[in-house]
N, C-alpha and C positions, 0 to 999 in steps of 0.2 A: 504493500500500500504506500510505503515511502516514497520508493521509487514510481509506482502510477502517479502520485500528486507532483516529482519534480518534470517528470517527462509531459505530462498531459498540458501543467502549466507553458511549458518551452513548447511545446508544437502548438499550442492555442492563441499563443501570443506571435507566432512566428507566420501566423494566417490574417493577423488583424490587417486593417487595412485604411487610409483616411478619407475620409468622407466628406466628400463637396458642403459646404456651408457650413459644416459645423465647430465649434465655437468653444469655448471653456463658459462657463456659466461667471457672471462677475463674483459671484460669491464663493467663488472658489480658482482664486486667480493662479499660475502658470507657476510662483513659486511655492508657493504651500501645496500645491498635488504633487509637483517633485518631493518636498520634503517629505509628506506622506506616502509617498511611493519607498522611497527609501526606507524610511520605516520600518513598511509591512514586508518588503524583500529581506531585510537584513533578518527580521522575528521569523519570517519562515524559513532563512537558512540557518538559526538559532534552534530549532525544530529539530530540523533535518539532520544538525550537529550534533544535537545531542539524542538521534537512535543510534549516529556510528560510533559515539563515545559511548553509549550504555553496549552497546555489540562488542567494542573492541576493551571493555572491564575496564574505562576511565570515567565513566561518568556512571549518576547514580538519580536521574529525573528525567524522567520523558514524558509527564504531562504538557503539552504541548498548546500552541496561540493557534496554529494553524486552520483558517478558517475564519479567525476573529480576529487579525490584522485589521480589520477597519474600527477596532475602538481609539484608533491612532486619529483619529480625527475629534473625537472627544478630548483626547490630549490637547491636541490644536487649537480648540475652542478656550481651554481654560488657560489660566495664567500657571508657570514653573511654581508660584509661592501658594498655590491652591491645596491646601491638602490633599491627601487620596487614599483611603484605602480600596485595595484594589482584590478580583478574581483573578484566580489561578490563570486566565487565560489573556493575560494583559499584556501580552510582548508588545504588539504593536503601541501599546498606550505607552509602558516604561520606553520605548524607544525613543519616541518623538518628543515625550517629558523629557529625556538625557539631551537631546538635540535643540532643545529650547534654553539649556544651562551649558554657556560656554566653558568649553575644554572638558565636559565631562563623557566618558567611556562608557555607556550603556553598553555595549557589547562586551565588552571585558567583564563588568558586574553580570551579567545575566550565567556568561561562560563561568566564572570561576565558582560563582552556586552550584551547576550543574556538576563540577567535581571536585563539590563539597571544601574547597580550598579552604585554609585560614585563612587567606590574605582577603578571600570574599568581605566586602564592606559593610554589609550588612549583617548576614547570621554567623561572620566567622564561618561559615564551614557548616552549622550544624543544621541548617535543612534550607532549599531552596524556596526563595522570595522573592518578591520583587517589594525592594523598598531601599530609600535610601535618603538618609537626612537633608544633604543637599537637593534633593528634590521633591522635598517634603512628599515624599514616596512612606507612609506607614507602613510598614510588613504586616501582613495578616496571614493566618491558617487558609482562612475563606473556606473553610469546609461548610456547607449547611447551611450558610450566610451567620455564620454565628460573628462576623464581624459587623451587622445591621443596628445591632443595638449602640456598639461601641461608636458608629457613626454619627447617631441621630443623638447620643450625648455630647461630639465635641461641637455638632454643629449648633445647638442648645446653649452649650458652654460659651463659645465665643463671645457672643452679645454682652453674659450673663459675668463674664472676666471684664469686659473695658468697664461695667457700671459698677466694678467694684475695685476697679483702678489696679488690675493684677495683667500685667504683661504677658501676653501670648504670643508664639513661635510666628504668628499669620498678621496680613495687614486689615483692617477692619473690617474689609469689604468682600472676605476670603469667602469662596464657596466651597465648600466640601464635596468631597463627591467619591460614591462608593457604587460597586461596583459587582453583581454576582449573576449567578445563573438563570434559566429557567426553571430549570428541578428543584434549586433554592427557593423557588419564590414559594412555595408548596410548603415549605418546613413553619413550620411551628416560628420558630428565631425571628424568619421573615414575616411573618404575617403581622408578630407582635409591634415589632419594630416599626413596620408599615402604618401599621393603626394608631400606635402611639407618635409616631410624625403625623400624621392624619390629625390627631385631636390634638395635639401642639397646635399645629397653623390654626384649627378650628377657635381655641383658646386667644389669639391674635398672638401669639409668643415668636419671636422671630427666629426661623429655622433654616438656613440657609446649605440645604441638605439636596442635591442633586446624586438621585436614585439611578444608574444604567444595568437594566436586566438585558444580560445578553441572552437571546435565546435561539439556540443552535436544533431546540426539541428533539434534546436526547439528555440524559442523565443517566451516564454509562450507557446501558441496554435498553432501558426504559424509556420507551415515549411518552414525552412532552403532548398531551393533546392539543390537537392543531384549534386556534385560535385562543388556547385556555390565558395566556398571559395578556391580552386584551383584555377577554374578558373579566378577569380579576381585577385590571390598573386603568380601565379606558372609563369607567365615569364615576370617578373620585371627585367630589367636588371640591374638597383640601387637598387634593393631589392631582396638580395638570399632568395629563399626559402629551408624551408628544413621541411618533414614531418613526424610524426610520430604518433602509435595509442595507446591509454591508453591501451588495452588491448594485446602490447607487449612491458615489461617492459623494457627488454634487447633493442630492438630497441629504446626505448624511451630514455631510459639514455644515448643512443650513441648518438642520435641525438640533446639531449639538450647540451652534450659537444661541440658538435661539433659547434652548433651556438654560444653557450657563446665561443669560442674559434675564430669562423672567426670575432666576432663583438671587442673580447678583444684586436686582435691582429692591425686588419686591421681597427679599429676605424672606420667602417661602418656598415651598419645596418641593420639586418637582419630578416627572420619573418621564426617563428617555427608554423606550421599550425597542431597542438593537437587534434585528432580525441578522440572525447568523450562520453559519451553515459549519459543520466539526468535518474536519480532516484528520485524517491517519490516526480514528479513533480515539478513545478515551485517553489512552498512553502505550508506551510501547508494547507491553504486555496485551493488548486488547486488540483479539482478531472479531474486528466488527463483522466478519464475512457470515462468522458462527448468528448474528440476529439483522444482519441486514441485507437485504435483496441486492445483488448489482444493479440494480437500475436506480436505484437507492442512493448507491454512491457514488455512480455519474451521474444522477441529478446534481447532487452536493459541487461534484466537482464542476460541473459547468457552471455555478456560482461562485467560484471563488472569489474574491473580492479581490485577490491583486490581479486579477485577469478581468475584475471589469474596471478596477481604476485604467491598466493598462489602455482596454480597449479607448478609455477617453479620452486617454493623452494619444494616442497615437489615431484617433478617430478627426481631431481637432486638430493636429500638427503643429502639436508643441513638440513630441518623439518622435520619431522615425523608430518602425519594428528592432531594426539593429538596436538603437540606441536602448530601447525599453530591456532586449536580452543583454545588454551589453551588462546595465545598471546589475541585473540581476547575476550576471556570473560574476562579477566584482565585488559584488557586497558577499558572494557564496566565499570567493575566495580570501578575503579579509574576515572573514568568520573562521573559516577553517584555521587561516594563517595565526590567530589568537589561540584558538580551541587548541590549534600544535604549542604555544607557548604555556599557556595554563596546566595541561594536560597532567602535565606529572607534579604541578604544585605541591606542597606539606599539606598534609590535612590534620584536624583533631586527631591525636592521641591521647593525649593527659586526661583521664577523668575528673582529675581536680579544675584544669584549665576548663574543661568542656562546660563544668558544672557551674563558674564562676560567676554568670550573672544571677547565680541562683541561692548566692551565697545571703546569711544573713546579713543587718548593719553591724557598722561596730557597736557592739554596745556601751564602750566608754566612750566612744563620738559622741552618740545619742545623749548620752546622761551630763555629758559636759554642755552639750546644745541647752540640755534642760535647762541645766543650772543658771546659764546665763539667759536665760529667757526670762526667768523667773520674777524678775523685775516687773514685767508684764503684764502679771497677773492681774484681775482687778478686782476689786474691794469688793468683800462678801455682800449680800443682801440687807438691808436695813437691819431685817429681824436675826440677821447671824454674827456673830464673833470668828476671828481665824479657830478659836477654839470649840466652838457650835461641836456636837456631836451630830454627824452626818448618818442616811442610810445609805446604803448602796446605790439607790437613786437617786435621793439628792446628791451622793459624789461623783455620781456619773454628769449629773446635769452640770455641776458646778463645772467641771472639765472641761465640759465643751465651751463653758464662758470662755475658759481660760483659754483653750485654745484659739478658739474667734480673737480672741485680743492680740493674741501672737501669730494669728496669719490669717490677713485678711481676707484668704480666697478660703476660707472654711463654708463647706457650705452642709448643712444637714436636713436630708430631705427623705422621702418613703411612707408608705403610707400611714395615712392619720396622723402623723408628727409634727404640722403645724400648728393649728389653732387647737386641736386639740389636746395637744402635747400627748401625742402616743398615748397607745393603750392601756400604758400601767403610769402614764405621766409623769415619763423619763426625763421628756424634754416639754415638757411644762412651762409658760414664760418663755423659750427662747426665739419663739417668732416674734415675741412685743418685743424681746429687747435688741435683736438682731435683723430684722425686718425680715421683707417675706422674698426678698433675693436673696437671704441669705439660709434660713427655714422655710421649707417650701414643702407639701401634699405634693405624691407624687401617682399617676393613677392605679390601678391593683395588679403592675404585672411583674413581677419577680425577676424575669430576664432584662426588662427594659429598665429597673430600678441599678440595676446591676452595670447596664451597658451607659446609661447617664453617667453614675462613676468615673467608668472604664473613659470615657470623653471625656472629661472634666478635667478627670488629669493628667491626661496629655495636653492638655489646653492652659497648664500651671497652676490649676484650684490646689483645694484638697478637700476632695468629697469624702462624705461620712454618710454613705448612704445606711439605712436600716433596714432591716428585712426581717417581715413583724415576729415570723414566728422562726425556728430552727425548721419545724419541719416546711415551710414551705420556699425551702435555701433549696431544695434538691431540684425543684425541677428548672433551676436556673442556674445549677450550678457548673454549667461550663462554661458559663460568661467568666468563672474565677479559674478554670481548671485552661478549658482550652483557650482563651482571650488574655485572662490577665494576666495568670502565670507564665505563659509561653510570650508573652511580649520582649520583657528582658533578655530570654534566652533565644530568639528568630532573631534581637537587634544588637546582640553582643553587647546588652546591658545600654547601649545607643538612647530606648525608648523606654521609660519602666511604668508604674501604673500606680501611682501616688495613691493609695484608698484604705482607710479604712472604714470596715464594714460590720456595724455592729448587728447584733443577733440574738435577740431573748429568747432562750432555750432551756435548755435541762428538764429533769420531771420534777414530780413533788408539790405541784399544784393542789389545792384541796378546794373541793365546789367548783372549780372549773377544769375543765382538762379535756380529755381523749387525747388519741392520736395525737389530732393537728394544733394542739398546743400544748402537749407534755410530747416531748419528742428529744431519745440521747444518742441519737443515731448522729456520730462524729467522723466516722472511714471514711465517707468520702471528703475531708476538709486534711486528716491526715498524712492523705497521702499527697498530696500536691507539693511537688517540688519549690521552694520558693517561698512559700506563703508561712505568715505569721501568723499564732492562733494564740490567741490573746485568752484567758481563762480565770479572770477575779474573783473572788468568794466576796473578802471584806472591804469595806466602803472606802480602805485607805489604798487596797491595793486597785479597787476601781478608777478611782481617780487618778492614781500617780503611773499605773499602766496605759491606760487610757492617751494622757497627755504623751510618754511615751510611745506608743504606737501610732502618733499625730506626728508627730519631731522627727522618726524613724520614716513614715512616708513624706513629710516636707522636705528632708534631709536627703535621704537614700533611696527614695524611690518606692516604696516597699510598701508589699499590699498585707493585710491584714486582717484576721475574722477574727470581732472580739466580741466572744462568748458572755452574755450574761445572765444569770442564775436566777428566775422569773421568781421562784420562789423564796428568795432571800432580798426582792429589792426593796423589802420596807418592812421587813424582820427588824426589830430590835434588841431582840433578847437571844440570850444564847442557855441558859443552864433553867432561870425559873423567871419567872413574869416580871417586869418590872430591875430586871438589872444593866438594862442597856448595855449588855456587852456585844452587840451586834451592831453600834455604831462606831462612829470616830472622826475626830476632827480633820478638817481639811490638813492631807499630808504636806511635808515640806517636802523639795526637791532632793537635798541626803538620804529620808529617811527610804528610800524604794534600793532592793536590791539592785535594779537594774533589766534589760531585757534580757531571758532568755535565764534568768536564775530565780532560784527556790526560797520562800521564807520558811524557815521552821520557827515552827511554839513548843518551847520546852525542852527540857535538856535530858528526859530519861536515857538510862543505860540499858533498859530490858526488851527495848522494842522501838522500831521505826513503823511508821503508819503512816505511806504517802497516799496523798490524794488531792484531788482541787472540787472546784465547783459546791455542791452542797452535802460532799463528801466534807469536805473541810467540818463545820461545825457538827455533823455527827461522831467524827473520829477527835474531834475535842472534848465532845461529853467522854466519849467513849474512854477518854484515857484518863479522865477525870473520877468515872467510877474506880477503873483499874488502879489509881493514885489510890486509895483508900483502902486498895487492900496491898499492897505495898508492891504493886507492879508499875515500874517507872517506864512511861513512853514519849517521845519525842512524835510529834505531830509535823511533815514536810507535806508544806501548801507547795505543790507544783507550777503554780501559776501561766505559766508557759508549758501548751500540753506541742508547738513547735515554734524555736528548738527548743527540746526537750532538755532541761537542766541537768545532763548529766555530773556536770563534777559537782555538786550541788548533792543528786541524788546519792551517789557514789560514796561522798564523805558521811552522809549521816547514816545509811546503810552499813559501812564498815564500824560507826560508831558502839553498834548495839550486836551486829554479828543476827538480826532475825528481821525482816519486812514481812509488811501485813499491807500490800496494794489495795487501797480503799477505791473504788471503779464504778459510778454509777452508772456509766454507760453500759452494753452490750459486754457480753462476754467473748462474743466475737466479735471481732474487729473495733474491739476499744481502746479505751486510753492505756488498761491494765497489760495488755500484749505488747506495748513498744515498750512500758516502763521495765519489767520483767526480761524480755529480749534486752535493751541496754545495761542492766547488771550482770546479764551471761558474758553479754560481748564485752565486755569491762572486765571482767572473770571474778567477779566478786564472789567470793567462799561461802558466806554466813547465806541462813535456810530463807527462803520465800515462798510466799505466798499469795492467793489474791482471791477478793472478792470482788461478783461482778453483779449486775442485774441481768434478768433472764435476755434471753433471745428471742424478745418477743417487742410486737408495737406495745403501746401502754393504752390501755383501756380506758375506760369512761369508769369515775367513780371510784369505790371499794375498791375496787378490782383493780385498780392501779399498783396500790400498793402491795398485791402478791407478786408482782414482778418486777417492779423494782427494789435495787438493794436497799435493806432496813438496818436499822443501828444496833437491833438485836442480831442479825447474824454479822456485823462487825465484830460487833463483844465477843461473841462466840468463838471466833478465827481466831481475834488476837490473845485469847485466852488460852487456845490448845494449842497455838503458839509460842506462847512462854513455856507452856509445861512441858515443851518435847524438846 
């Protein structure tokens, strides 16, 4: 199939011929079709380079543009300072983006992706993209269109940074513009994102978000039904549509002006629906023959869009045939002639080097940042003292004061959290005193809360989006697995995802609960490379983690889930009614261990007893009864379930020579399996042990508490514990 698309192209073109009267279209004048011609020849010999570098075991990508060379014209239309994230099938677009920034090499970035090179500018080596700072090119996955939400936040963002006097990478007039398939349009990601840009413009909020669905209708194997992407985008009354077909180039240039032109002007947001056709299938591996008729893919190819730009240069005589083949064995040959220089480049070896945008902050950085921040801070509430005794909610709200003072582009927004101050009135008061660009109701969708963030901060904020319940993080959680975490690591730390992301969770609710709000289901937040999971019990370690994890993404990039314990955010008591030992005064900057380390309560010799969450004050009674009968225990609040505090764990562990892992989450795949696993790989000697709560969702009611862990079978463990 390779070879039918270079051979059919050359003998198609080698037949064109000029035709009496006709003319180049003024809107599309003699040097911009050369420019775009170049372009789309050089991405389909970028193609074609990389089946003979995956044949000949130097290259390692052969998702290919081929076909979709005519989104080089949307390039055309926009400005180099425009944002982009972009579809896997964007050569022609990254080309003509390089060729609009003097002296830069788009052929060489494309080529050294393909075999995976260090020197590649973008992901180092570690997966091919198309992105690139000077071209304000953003790397994206693009799988799924799970880049759609992360879109329609920075385009959101922009307006929403200059009225808060916060400097962004773009000139003010920047259109964004993103970029995915027809099979995407289908997904879930996309629709949300869709609709949520939809009732943005609806709201009047300025969205300056230019949509191109290219649609080739195929998604791999699977047909696109014919006319379905019309029908979906063609009468949105908050979203103009406008169409046009790669294989009329004249109409296409017109029609990409014209949307970069209603979105530049009228800051709403627009969708360019790109009629495409796929060549030489999905990727190298994909014998389209096995689900497509030959007649199939001679249709295809008698569309290819450098064979009908061709036919118009050479139809109008601006080219001469020779000249049009000539263009195209040249660009073949300065392809190749790179491809021979890259070819045997260094690639990643180092798992430490590979892993390095994934690394934590420093956390004496961070704690130093604090310290001098501190100054900052601003004066408690009328009715409070610095010594006020605080709950977990009130420390969490006061933080966020604190942080707002110390960086302006703080913005905290999701649903219910404006006027209402969230559902347990977390953030109560912070839209009176911070206004409502700064606090803001966000609509009910969990991907889209997510991908606002994900824009924001790239755009220089620092969102603090919420996401009301733990359990309903999951069905959006690839906006933080595949989006946010892979950002740093596709831009060789280039781009990172400033956010934190807070999340009322755990179980132990009483009179309200089920499921979808008693929920300690944490494995999928664990395992994410990259990501900070923030896990406060007490009101001091609320706040001073909290501001922490804000300093850590203003500072370092770094994205963040910070866990907070529903059932402890306005507990007072800890042993009997009435003894306030479940609050505490607004912390000072000294008094926090720091990110990424453990507090212990209590100095026993007979036993360690780690845990966090609302493990923490059961394993405090718990050692409080055993103190009375003369068994001494040391209580380590984890607080950081990643990274995990190993030296931390390790030192108090070896102190007592027996651990008792207190775990209310799952027994499988909980917190208690990595803590237990890092004392083996530690080699630590002394006996362990662990309690977990069942394997099971939590029920409505009663019934909750049979399967989650209880403080009577803590007692229990760390009892038969001592005695063995």
């Amino acid at each position: 199939m390779t070879e039918q698309v270079d051979s059919e192209l050359r003998a198609r073109a080698a037949g064109l011929s000029r035709r009496p009267g006709a003319v180049l279209p003024e809107d599309l004048p003699a040097e911009e079709a050369l420019a775009l011609l170049d372009a789309m020849v050089t991405s389909r010999h970028l193609d074609l380079v990389a089946r003979e570098l995956r044949a000949g075991g130097q290259g390692f990508y052969t998702i290919g543009s081929a076909g979709h060379e005519s989104n080089a014209a949307v390039a055309a239309a926009l400005r180099p300072t425009d944002p982009a994230l972009l579809h896997y099938r964007s050569g022609g677009f990254y080309l003509r983006r390089a060729a609009q920034v003097p002296g830069h090499d788009g052929v060489r970035d494309v080529l050294l992706g393909l075999v995976a090179a260090r020197d590649e500018p973008m992901s180092a080596g570690r997966h091919k993209v198309f992105g690139h700072p000077d071209l304000h090119v953003i790397p994206q996955t693009s799988t799924i269109a799970s880049h759609l939400p992360r879109a329609l936040g920075l385009a959101l963002a922009l307006g929403r940074a200059r009225r808060l006097g916060v400097r962004t990478p773009w000139p003010e007039d920047s259109v964004v513009v993103c970029s995915f398939g027809d099979a995407s349009a289908s997904h879930s990601t996309a629709a949300g994102a869709i609709s949520s840009t939809m009732q943005a413009a609806y709201r009047g909020l300025p969205v300056p978000l230019l949509l191109v669905c290219e649609d080739n209708g195929l998604g791999i194997s699977v047909r696109t039904p014919t006319g379905w992407v019309e029908r979906l985008y063609a009468d949105r009354p908050d979203l103009p549509y406008l169409t046009a077909d790669g294989n009329d180039p004249a109409g296409l240039a017109r029609a990409a002006r014209e949307a970069v032109r209603l979105v530049r002007t009228r800051r709403r947001p627009a969708l360019l629906h790109l009629r495409t056709v796929r060549l030489m299938g999905h990727a190298g591996t994909d014998l389209e023959t096995a689900y497509r008729t030959p007649a199939d893919i001679a249709a295809d190819l008698a569309r290819d869009p450098l064979l009908a730009l061709a036919d118009l240069l050479v139809a109008t005589g601006t080219l001469a045939v020779e000249d049009v083949l000539d263009r195209y064995r040249r660009a073949g040959e300065h392809v190749r002639a790179v491809a021979a220089e890259v070819a045997g480049s260094p690639r990643q070896t180092d798992p430490v080097e590979i892993a390095a945008p994934l690394r934590p902050p420093d956390a004496a950085r961070v704690r130093e940042r604090l310290r001098a921040a501190g100054a900052a801070s601003p004066s408690p509430e009328p009715e409070q003292t610095p010594a006020t005794p605080l709950t977990v909610a009130r420390a969490i709200n006061r933080a966020l004061l604190d942080g707002a003072a110390c960086h302006p582009g703080l913005l905290v927004f999701g649903e219910d959290v404006g006027r209402k101050g969230g559902v347990y009135g977390v953030t109560r008061g912070l839209q009176r005193q911070l206004g409502e660009t700064r606090v803001f109701d966000t609509l009910l969708d969990e991907q889209t809360i997510l991908g606002l963030g994900l824009g924001a901060g790239l755009a220089g904020l620092l969102p603090v989006p919420e996401i009301q319940y733990l359990a309903y993080l999951h069905n959006a959680e690839d906006q933080l697995r595949g989006e946010g975490a892979t950002l740093p690591f596709f831009s060789d730390g280039r781009y990172r995802n400033p956010m934190v992301v807070r999340v009322p969770g755990y179980g132990y609710q009483r009179g309200f609960g089920g499921h979808f709000h008693n929920d300690n289901a944490l494995g999928v937040l664990r395992d994410v490379p990259g990501l900070l999971i923030a896990s406060p019990s007490r009101p001091e370690d609320a706040a001073s983690m909290l501001l922490t994890c804000l300093e850590a993404a203003a500072g370092d990039g770094a994205l963040s889930v910070f866990l907070e314990p529903i059932a402890l955010y306005h507990t007072t008591d800890l042993h009997e009614p009435g003894d306030g030992l479940w609050t505490a005064p607004y912390p000072d900057a000294g008094d926090d261990p720091g990110l990424g380390r453990a507090r212990t309560h209590g100095d026993g010799e007979d036993l360690t007893i780690v845990t966090f969450g609302n493990g923490l004050p059961m394993s405090l009674r718990v050692a409080r009864r055993l103190a009375r009968d003369g068994i001494g225990a040391r209580v380590v609040d984890l607080r950081w379930l990643a990274p995990l505090p190993v030296d931390d764990l390790l030192r108090e562990a070896t102190a007592t020579g027996r651990v008792l892992v207190v775990d209310e989450t799952r027994r499988t795949g909980g917190v208690s399996e990595g803590v237990v696993t890092a004392l083996v790989d530690a080699a630590y000697g002394g006996r362990v042990t662990r309690v977990a709560s069942s394997d099971s969702f939590i029920p409505l009611g009663d019934a909750a508490q049979a399967v989650l862990l209880s403080e009577e079978t803590v007692e229990r463990a760390a009892r038969a514990l001592v005695a063995t």
